[in-house]
C-alpha positions in Angstrom: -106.4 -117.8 11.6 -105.6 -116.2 15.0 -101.5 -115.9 15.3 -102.3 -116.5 19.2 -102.3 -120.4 18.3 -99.6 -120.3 16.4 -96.6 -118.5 19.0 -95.2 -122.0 20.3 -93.8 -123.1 17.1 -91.4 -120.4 16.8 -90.3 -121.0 20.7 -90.1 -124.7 20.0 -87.9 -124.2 16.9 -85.6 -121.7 18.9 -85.3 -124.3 22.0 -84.4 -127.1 19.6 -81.7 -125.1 18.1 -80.5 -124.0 21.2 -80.3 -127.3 22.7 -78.3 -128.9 19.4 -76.0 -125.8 19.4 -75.3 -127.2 23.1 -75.4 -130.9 22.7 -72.1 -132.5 24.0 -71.9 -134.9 21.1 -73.6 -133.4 18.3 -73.3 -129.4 18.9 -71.2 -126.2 18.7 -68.9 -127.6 21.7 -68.2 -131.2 19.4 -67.7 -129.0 16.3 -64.6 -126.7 18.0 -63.4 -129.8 19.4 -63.4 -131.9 15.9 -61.8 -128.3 14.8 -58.9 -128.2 17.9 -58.3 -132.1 16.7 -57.7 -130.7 12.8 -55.2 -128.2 13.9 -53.7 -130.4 15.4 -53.7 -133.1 12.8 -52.7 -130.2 10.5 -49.7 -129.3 12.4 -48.3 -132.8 12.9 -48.8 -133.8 9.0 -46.3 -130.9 8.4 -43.7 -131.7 11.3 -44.0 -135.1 9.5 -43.4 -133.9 6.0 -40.6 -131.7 7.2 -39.1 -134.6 9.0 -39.9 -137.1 5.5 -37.8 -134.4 3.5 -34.9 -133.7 6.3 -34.5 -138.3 6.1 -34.8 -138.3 2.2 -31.9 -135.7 1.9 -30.3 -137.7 4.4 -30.6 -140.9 2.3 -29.5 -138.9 -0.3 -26.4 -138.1 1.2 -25.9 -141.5 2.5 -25.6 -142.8 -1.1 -23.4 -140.4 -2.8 -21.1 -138.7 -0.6 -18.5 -141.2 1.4 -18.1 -138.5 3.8 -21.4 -138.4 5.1 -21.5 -142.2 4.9 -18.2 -142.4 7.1 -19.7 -139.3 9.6 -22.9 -141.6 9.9 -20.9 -144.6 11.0 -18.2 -143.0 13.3 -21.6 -141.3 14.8 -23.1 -144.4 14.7 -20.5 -146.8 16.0 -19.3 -144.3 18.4 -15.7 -144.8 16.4 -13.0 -142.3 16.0 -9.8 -143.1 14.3 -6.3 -143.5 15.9 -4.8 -140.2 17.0 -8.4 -138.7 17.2 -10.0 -136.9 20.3 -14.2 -137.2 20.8 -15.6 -134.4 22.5 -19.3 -135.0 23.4 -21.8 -132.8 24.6 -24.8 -133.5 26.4 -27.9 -131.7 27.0 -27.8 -128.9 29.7 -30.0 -130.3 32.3 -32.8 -127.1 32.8 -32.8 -127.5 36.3 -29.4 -126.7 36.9 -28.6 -122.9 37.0 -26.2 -121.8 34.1 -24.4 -119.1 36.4 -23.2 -120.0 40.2 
């Protein structure tokens, strides 16, 4: 057997590849995207756990300590009691400039 008839396999099997390491739904390009999308994922299931644990120490507060139980309700209600000054801050609009 002559390899001369046997040269376009290897070509064929090198196109093929290179055109599924292109392919917009099945190639390299879908696998960094499906990647992008877990780090992303990733990074949102821990802001979520981070905010599960800052609302269950929160509720834990909530049921022992009266102080934080009358803090949540004043915040809530927007109450203050008699004799008491509220000072509120807002956010500092970025557009403004800080300094005249």
């Amino acid at each position: 057997m002559s390899l001369a008839r046997w040269w376009p396999f290897p070509l064929l099997v090198c196109l093929a590849l290179g055109f599924a390491a292109l392919d917009a739904n099945a190639g390299l390009r879908a696998w960094w995207d499906l990647r992008a999308s877990l780090r992303a994922a990733e990074s949102e299931r821990v802001a979520l756990e981070q905010e599960v644990s800052r609302l269950r120490a929160e509720a834990d507060a909530l049921e022992s300590d009266r102080f934080a139980i009358e803090r949540a309700i004043r915040e809530r209600l927007r109450l203050a009691h008699t004799g008491e000054t509220v000072v509120r801050f807002s956010a500092a609009d970025p557009s403004t400039p800080r300094f005249p």
